[in-house]
C-alpha positions in Angstrom: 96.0 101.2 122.8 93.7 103.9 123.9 92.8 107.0 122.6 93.6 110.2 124.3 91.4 113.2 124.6 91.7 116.3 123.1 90.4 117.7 126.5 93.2 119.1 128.5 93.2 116.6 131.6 96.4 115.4 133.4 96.2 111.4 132.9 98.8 109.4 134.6 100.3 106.1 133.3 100.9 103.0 135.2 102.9 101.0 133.5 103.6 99.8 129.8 103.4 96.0 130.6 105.9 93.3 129.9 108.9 94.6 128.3 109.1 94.9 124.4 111.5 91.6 122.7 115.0 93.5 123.4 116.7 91.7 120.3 114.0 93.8 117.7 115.8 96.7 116.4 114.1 99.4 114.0 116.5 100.6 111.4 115.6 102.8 108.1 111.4 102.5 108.8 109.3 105.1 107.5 106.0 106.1 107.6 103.5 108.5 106.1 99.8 109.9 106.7 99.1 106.7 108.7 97.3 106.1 111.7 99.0 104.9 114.7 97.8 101.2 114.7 98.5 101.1 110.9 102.6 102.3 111.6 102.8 99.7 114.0 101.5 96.9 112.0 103.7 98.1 109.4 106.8 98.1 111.7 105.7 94.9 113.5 104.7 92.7 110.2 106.5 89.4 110.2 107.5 89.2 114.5 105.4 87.4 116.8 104.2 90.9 118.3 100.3 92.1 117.4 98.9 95.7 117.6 95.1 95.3 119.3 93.2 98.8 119.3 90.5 99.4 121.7 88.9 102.2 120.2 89.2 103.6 116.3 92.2 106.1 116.4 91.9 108.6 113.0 94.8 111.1 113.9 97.3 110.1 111.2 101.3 110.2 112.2 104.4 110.6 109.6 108.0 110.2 110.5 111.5 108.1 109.7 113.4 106.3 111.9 116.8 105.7 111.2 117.5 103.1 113.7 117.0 102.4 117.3 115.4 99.9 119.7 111.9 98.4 119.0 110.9 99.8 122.3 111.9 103.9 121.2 110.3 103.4 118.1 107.0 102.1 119.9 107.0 104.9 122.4 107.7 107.4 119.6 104.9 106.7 117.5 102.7 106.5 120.4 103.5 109.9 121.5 103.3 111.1 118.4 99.4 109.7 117.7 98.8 110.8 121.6 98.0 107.4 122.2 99.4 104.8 125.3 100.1 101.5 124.5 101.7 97.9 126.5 102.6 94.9 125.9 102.0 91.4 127.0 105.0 89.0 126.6 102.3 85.7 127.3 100.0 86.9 124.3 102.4 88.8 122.1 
């Protein structure tokens, strides 16, 4: 994951990376006053996908998700900690 800045620049994204595992589904997860990294290991604990963060991320994220695919819920709480993320099928 990186960081974004607060600074208003226009920052264009390449690509997320391998696909997220299609059969993970996210139902009834919830999450309060945590940082992005943290709601992701929380969601991700006990699947063969890890969160690696690049640089400390502070801005705290809170939010339910009733159910959806693991790939929504990623991109969700990535928006919503204004951070960019992608994953690597080889290393998990």
């Amino acid at each position: 994951m990186s960081v974004v800045p607060s600074e208003k620049i226009e920052m264009v994204r390449l690509g997320v990376g391998d696909p997220l595992p299609n059969d993970l589904k996210v139902s009834d997860y919830e999450f309060k006053d945590l940082t992005v990294k943290k709601a992701l290991d929380k969601l991700l604990e006990g699947t063969d996908v890890s969160v690696v963060e690049f640089e400390p991320m502070y801005e705290k994220i809170t939010g339910t998700i009733s159910a959806g695919a693991l790939e929504d819920a990623v991109e969700l709480m990535a928006k919503m900690g204004r951070a960019y993320y992608s994953y690597d099928a080889q290393t998990g």
